[in-house]
PyMOL Python script that loads the backbone (N, CA, C, O; Angstrom):
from pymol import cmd

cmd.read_pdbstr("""\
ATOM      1  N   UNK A   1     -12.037   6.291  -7.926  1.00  0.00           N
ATOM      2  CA  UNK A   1     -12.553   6.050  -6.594  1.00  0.00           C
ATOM      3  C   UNK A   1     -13.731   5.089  -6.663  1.00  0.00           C
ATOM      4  O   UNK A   1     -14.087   4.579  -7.725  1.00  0.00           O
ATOM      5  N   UNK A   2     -14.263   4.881  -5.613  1.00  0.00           N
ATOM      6  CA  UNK A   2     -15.188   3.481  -5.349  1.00  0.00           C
ATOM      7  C   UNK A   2     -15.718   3.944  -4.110  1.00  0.00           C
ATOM      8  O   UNK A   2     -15.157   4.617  -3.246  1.00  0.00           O
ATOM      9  N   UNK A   3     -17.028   3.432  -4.147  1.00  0.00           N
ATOM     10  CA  UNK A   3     -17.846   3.324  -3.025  1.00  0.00           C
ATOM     11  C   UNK A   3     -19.016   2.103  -2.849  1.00  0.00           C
ATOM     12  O   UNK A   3     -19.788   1.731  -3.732  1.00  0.00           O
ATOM     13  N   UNK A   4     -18.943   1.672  -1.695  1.00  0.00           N
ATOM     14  CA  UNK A   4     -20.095   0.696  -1.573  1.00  0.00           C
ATOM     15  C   UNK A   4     -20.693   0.914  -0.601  1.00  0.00           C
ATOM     16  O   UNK A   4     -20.182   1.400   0.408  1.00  0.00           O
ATOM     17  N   UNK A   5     -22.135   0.533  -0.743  1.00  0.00           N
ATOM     18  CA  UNK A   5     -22.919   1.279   0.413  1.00  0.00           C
ATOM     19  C   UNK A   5     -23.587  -0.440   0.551  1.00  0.00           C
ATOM     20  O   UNK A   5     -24.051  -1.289  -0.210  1.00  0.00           O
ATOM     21  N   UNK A   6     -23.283  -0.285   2.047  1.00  0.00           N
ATOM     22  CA  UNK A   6     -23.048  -1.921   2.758  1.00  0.00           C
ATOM     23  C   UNK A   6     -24.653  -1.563   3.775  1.00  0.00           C
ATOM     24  O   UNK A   6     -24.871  -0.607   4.518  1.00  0.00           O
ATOM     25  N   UNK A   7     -25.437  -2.588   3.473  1.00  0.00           N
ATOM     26  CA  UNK A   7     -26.842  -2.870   4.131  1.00  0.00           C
ATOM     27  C   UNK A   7     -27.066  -3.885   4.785  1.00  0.00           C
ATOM     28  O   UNK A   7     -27.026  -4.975   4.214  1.00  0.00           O
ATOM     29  N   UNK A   8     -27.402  -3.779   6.341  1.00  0.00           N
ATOM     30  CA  UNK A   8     -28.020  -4.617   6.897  1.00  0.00           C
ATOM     31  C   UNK A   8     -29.104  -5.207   6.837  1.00  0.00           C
ATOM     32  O   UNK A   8     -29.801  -4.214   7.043  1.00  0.00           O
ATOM     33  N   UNK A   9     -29.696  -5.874   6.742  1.00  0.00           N
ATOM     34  CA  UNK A   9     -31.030  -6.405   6.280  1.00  0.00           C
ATOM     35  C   UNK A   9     -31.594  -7.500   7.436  1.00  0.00           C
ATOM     36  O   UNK A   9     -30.693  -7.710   8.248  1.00  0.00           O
ATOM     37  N   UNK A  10     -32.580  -8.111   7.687  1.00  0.00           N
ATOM     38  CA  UNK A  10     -33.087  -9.128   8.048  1.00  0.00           C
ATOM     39  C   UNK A  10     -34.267  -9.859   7.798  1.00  0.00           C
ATOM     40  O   UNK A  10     -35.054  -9.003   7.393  1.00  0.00           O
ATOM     41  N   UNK A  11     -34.899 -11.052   7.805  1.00  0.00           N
ATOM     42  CA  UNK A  11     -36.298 -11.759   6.586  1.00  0.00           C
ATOM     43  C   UNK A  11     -36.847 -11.278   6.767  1.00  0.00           C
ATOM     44  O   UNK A  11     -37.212 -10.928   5.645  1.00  0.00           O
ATOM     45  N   UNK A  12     -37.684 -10.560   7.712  1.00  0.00           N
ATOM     46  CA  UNK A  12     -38.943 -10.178   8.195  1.00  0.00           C
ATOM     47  C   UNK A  12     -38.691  -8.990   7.143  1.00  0.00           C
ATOM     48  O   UNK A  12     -39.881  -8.892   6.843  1.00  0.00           O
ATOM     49  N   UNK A  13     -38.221  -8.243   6.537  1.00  0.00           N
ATOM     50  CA  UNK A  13     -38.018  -7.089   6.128  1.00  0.00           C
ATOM     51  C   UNK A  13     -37.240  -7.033   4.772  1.00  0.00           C
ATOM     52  O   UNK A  13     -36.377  -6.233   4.411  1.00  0.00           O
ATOM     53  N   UNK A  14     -38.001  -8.534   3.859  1.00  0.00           N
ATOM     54  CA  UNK A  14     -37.381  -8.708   2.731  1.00  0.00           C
ATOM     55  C   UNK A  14     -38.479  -7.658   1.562  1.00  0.00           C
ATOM     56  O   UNK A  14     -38.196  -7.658   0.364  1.00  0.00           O
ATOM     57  N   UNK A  15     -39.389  -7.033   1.952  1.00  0.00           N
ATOM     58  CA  UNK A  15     -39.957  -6.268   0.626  1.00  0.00           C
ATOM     59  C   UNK A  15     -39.275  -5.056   1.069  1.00  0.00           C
ATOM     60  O   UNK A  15     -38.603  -4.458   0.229  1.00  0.00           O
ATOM     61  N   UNK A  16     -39.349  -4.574   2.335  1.00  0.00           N
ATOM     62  CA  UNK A  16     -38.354  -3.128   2.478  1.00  0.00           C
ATOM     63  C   UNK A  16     -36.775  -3.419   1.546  1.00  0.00           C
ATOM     64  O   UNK A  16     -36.295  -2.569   0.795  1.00  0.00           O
ATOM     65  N   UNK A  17     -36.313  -4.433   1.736  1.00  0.00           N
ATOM     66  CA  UNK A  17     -34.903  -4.433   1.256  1.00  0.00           C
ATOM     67  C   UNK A  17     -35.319  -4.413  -0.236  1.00  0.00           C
ATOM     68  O   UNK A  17     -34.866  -3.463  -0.874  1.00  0.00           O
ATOM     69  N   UNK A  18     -36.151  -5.349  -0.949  1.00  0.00           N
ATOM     70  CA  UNK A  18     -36.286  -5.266  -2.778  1.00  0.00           C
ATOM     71  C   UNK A  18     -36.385  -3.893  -3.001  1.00  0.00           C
ATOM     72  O   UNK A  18     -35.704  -3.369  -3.883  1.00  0.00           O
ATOM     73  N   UNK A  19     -37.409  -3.033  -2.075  1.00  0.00           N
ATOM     74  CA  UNK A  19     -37.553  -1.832  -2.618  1.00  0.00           C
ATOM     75  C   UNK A  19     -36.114  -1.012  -2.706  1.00  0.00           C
ATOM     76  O   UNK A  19     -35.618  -0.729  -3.797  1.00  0.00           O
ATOM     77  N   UNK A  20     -35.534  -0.682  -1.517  1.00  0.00           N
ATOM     78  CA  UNK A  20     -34.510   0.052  -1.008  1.00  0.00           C
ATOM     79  C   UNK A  20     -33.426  -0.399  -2.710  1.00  0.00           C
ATOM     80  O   UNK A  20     -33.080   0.348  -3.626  1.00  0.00           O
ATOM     81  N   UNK A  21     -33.195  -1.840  -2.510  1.00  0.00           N
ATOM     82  CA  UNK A  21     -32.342  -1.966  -3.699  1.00  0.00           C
ATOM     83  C   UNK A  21     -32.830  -2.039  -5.340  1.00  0.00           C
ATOM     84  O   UNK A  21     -32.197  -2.463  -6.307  1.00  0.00           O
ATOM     85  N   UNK A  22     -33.932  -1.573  -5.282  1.00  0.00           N
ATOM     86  CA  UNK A  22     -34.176  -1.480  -6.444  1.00  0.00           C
ATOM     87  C   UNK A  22     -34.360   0.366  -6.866  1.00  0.00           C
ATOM     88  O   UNK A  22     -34.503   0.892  -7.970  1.00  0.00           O
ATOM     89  N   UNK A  23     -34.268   1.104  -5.217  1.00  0.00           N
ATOM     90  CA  UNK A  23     -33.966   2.256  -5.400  1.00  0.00           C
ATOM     91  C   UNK A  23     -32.460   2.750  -5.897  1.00  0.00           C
ATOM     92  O   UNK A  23     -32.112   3.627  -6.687  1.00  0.00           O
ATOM     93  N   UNK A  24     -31.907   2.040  -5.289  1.00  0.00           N
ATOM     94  CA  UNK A  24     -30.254   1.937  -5.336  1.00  0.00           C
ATOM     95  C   UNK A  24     -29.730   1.120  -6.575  1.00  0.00           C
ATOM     96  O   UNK A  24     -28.510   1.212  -6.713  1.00  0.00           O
ATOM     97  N   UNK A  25     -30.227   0.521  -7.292  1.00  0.00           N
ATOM     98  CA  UNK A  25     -30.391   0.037  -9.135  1.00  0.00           C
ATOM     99  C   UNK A  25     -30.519   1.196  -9.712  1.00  0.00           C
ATOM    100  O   UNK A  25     -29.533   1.828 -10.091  1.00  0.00           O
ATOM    101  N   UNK A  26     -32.106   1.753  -9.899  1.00  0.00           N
ATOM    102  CA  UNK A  26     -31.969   3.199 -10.257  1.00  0.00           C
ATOM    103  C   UNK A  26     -30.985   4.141 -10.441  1.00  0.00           C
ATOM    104  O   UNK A  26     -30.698   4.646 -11.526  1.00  0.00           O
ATOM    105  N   UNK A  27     -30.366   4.427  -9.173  1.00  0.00           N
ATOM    106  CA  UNK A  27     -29.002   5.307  -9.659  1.00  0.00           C
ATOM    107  C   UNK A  27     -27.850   5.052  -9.707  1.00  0.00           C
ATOM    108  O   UNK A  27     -27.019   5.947  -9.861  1.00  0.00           O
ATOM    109  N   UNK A  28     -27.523   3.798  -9.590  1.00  0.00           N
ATOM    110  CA  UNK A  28     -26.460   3.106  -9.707  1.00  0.00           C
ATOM    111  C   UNK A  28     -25.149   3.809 -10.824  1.00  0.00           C
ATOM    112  O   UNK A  28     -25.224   4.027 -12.033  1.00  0.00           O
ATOM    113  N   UNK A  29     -24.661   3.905 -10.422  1.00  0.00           N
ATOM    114  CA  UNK A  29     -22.833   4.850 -11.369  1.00  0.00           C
ATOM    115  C   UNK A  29     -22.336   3.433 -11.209  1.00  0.00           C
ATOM    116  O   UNK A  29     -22.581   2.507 -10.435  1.00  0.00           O
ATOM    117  N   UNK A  30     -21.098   3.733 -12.820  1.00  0.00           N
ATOM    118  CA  UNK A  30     -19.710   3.087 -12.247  1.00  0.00           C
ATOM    119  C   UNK A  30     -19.151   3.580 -11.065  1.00  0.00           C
ATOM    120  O   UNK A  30     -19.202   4.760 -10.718  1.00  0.00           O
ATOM    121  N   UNK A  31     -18.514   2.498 -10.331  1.00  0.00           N
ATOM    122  CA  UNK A  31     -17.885   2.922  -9.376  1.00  0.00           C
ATOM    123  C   UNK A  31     -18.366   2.754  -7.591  1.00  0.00           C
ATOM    124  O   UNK A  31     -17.846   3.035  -6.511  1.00  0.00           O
ATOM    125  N   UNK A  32     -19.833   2.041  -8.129  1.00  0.00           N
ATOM    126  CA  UNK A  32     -20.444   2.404  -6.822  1.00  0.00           C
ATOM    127  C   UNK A  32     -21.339   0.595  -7.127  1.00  0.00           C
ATOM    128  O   UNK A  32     -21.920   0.091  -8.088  1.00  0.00           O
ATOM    129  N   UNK A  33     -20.927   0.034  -5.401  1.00  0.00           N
ATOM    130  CA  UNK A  33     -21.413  -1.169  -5.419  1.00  0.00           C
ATOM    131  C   UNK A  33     -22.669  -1.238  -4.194  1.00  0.00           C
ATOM    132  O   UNK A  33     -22.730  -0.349  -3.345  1.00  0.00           O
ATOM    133  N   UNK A  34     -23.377  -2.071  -4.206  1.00  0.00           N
ATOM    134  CA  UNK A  34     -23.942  -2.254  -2.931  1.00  0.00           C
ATOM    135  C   UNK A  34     -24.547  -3.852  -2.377  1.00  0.00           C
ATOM    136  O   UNK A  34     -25.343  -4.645  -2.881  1.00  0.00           O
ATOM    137  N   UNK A  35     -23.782  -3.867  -1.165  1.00  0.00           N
ATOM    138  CA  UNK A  35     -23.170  -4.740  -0.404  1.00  0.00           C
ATOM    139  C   UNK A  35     -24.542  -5.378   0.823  1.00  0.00           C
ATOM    140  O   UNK A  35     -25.094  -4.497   1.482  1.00  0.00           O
ATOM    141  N   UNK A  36     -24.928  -6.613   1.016  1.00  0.00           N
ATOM    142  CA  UNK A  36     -26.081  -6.982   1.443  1.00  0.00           C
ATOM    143  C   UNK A  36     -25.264  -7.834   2.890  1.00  0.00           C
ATOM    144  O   UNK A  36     -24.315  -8.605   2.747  1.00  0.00           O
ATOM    145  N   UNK A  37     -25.755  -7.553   3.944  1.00  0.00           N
ATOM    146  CA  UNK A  37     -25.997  -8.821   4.841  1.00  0.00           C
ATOM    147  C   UNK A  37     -27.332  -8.813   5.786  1.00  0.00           C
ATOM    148  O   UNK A  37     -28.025  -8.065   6.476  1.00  0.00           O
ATOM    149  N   UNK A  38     -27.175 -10.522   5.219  1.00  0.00           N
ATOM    150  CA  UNK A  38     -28.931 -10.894   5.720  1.00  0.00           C
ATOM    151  C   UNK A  38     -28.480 -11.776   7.053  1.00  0.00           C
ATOM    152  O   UNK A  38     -27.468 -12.475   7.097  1.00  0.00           O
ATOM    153  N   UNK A  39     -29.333 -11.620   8.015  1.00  0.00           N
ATOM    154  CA  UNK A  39     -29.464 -12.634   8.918  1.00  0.00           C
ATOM    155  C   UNK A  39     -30.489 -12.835   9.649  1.00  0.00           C
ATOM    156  O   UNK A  39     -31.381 -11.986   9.632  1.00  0.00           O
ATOM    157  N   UNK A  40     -30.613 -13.986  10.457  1.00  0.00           N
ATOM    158  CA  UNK A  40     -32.152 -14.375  11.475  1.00  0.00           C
ATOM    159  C   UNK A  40     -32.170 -13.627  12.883  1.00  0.00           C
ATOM    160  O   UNK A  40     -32.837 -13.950  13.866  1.00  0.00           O
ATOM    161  N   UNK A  41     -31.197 -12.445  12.743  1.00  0.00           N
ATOM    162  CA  UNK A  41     -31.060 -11.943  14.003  1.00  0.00           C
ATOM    163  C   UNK A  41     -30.002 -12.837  15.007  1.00  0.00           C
ATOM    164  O   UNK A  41     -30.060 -12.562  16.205  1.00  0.00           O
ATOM    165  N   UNK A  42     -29.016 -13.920  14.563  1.00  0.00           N
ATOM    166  CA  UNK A  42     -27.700 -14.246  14.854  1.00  0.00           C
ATOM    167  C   UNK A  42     -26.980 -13.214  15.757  1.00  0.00           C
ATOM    168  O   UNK A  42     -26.546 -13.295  16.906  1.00  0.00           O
ATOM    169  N   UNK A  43     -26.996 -12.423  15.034  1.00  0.00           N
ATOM    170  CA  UNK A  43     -25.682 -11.249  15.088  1.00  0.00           C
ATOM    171  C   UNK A  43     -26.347 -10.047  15.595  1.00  0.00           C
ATOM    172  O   UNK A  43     -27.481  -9.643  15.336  1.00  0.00           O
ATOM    173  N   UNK A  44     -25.280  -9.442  16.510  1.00  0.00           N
ATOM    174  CA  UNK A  44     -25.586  -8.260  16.861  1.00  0.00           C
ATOM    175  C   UNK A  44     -25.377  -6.816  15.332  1.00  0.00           C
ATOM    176  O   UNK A  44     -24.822  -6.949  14.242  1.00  0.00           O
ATOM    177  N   UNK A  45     -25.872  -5.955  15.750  1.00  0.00           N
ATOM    178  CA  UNK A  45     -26.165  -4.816  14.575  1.00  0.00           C
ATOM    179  C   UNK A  45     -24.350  -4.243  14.176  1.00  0.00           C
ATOM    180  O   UNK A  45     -23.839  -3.815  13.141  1.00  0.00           O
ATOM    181  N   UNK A  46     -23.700  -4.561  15.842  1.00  0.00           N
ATOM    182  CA  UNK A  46     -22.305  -3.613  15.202  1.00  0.00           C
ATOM    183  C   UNK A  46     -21.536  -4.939  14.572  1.00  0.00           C
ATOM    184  O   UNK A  46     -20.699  -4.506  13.779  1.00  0.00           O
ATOM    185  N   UNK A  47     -21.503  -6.045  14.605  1.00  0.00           N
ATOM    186  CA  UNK A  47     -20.942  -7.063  14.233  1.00  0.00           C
ATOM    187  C   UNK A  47     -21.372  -7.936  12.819  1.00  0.00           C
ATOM    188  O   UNK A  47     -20.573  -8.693  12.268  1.00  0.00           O
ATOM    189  N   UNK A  48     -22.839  -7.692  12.299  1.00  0.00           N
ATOM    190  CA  UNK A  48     -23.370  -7.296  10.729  1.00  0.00           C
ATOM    191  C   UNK A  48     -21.912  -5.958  10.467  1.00  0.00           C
ATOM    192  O   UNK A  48     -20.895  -6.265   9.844  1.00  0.00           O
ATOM    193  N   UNK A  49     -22.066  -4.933  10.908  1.00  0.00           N
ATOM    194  CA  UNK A  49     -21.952  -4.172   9.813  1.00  0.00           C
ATOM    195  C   UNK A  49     -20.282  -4.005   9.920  1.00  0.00           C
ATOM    196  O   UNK A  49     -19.740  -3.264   9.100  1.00  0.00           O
ATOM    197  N   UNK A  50     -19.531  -4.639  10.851  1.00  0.00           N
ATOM    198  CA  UNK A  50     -17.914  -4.934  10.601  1.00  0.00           C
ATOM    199  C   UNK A  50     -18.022  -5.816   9.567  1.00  0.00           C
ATOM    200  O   UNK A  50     -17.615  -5.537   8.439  1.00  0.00           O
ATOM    201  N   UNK A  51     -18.685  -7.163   9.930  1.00  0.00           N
ATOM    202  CA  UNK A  51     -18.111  -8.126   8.553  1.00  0.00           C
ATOM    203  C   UNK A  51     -18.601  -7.270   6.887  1.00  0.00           C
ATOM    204  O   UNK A  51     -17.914  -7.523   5.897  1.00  0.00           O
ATOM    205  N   UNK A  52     -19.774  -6.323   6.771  1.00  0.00           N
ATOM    206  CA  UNK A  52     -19.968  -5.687   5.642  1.00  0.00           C
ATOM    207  C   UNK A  52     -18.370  -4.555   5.679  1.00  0.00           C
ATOM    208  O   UNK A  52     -17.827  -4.403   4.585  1.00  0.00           O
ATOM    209  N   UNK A  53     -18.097  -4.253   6.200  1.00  0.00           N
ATOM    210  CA  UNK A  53     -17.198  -3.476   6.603  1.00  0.00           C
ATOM    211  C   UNK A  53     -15.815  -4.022   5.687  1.00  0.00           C
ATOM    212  O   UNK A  53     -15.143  -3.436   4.839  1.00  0.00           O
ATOM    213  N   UNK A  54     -15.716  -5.455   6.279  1.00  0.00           N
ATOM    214  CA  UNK A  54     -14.378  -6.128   6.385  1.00  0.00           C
ATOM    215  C   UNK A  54     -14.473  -6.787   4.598  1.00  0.00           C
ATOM    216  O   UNK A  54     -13.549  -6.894   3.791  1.00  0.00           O
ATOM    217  N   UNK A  55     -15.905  -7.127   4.433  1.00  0.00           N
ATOM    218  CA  UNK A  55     -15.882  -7.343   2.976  1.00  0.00           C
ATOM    219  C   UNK A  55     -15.642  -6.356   1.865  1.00  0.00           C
ATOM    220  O   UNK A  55     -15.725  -6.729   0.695  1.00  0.00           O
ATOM    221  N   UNK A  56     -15.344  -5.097   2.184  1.00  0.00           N
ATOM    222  CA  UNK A  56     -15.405  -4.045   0.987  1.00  0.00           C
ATOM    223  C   UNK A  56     -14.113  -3.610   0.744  1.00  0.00           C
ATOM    224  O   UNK A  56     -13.410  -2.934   1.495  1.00  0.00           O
ATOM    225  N   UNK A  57     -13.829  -4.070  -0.423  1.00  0.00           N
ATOM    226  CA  UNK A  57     -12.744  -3.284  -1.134  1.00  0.00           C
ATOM    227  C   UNK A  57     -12.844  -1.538  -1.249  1.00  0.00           C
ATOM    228  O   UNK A  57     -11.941  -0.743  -1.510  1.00  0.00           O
ATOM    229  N   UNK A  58     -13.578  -1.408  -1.097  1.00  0.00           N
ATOM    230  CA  UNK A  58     -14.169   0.298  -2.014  1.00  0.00           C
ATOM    231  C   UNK A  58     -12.899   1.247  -0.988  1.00  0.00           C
ATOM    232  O   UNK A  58     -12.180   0.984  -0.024  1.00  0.00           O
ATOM    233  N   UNK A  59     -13.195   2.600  -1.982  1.00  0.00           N
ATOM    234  CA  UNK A  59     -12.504   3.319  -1.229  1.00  0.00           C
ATOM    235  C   UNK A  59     -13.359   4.383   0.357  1.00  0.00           C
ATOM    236  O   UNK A  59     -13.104   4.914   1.438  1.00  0.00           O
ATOM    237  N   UNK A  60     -14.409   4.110  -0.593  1.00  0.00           N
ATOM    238  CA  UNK A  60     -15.408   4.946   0.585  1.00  0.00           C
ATOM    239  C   UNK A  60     -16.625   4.048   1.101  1.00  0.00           C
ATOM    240  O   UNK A  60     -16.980   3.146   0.343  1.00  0.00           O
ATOM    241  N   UNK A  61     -17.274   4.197   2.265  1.00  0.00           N
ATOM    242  CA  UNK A  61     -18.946   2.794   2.461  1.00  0.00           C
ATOM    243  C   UNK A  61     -19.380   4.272   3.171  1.00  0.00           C
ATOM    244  O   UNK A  61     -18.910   5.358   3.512  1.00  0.00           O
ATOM    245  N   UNK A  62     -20.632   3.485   3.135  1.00  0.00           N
ATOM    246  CA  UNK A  62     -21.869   4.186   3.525  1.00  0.00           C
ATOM    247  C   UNK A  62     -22.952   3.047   4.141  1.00  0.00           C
ATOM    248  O   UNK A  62     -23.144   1.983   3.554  1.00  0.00           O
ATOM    249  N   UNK A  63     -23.526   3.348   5.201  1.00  0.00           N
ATOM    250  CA  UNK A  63     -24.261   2.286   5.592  1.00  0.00           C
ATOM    251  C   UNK A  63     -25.681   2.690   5.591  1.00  0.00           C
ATOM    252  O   UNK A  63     -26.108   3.791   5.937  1.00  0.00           O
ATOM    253  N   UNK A  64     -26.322   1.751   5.196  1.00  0.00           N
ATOM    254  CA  UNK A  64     -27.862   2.104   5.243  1.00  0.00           C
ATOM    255  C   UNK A  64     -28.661   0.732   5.780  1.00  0.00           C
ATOM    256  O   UNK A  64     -28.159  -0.323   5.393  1.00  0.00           O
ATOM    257  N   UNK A  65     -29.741   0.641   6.552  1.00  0.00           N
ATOM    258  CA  UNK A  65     -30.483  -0.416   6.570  1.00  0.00           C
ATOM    259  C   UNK A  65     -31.497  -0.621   6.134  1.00  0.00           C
ATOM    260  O   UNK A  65     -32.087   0.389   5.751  1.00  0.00           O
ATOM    261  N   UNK A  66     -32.124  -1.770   5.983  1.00  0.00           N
ATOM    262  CA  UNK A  66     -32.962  -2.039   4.960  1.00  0.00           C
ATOM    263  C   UNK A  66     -34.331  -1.200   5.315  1.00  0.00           C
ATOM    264  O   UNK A  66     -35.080  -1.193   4.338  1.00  0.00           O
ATOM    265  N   UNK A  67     -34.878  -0.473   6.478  1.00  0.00           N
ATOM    266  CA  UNK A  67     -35.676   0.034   6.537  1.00  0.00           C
ATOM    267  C   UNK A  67     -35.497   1.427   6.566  1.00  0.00           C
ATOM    268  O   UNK A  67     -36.339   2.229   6.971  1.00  0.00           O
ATOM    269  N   UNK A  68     -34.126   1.761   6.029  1.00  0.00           N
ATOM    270  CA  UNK A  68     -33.862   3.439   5.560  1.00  0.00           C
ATOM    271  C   UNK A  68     -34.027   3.761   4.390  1.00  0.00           C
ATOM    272  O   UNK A  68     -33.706   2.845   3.633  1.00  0.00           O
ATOM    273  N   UNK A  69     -34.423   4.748   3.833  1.00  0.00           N
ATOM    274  CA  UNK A  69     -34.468   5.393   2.499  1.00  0.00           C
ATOM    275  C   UNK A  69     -33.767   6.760   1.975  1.00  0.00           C
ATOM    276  O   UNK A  69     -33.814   7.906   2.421  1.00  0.00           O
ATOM    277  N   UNK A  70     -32.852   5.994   0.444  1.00  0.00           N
ATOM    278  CA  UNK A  70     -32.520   7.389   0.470  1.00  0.00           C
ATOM    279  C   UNK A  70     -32.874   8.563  -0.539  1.00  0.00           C
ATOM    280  O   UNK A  70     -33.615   8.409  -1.509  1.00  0.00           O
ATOM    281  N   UNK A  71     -32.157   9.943  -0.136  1.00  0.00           N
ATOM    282  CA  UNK A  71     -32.735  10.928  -1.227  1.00  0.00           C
ATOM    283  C   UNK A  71     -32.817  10.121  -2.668  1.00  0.00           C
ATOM    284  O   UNK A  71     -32.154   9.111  -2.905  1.00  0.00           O
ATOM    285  N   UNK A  72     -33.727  10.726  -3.571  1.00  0.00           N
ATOM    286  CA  UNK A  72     -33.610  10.467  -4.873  1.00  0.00           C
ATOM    287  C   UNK A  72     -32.424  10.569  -5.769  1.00  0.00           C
ATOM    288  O   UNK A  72     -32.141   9.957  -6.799  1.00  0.00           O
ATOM    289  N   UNK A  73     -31.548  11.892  -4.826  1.00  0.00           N
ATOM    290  CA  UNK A  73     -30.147  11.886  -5.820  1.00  0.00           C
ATOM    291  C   UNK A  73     -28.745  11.519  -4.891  1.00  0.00           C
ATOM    292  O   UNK A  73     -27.595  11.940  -5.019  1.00  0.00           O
ATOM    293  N   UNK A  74     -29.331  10.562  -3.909  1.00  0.00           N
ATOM    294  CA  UNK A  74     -28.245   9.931  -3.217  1.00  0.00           C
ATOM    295  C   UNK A  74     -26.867   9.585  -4.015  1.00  0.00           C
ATOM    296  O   UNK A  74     -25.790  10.180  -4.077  1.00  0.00           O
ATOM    297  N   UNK A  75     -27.206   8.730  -4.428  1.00  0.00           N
ATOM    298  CA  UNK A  75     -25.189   8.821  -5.455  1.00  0.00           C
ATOM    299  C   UNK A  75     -25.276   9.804  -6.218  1.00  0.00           C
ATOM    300  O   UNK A  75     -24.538  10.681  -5.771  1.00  0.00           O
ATOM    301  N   UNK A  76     -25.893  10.206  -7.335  1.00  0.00           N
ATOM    302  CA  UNK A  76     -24.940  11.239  -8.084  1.00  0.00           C
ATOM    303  C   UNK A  76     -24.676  12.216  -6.668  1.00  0.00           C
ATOM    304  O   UNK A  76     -23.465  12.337  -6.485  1.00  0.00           O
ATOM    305  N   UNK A  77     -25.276  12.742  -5.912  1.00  0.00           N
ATOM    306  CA  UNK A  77     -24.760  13.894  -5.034  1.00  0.00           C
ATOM    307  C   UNK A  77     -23.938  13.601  -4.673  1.00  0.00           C
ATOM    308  O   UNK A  77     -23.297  14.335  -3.922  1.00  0.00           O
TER     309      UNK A  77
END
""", "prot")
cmd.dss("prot")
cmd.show_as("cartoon", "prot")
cmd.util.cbc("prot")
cmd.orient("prot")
């Protein structure tokens, strides 16, 4: 199985995103990817997270945005 956990992001909110993905480095498994889209505010929020959507092979997604945080044992759990 496979999972990618697909993030919205935008510039103003590029140290929230290093952190978030450098939380998500940390526990990183085989099996588990995580998926970025950045924009200048272009795009509406449900139309970011179809094209993250439409890009993932995985068998399972999870969405998080760049100003969410997760538990410490988010993937292994």
């Amino acid at each position: 199985m496979t999972w990618d956990i697909l993030i919205c992001s935008i510039p103003h909110r590029t140290e929230m995103l290093a952190e978030l993905l450098a939380e998500f480095e940390r526990q990183l498994v085989p099996g588990v990817g995580v998926r970025v889209y950045r924009d200048n505010l272009e795009r509406q929020y449900g139309d970011k997270c179809q094209v993250l959507l439409e890009s993932s092979t995985a068998d399972y997604v999870s969405f998080f945005d760049d100003d969410d945080w997760p538990a410490e044992d988010f993937i292994p759990s």
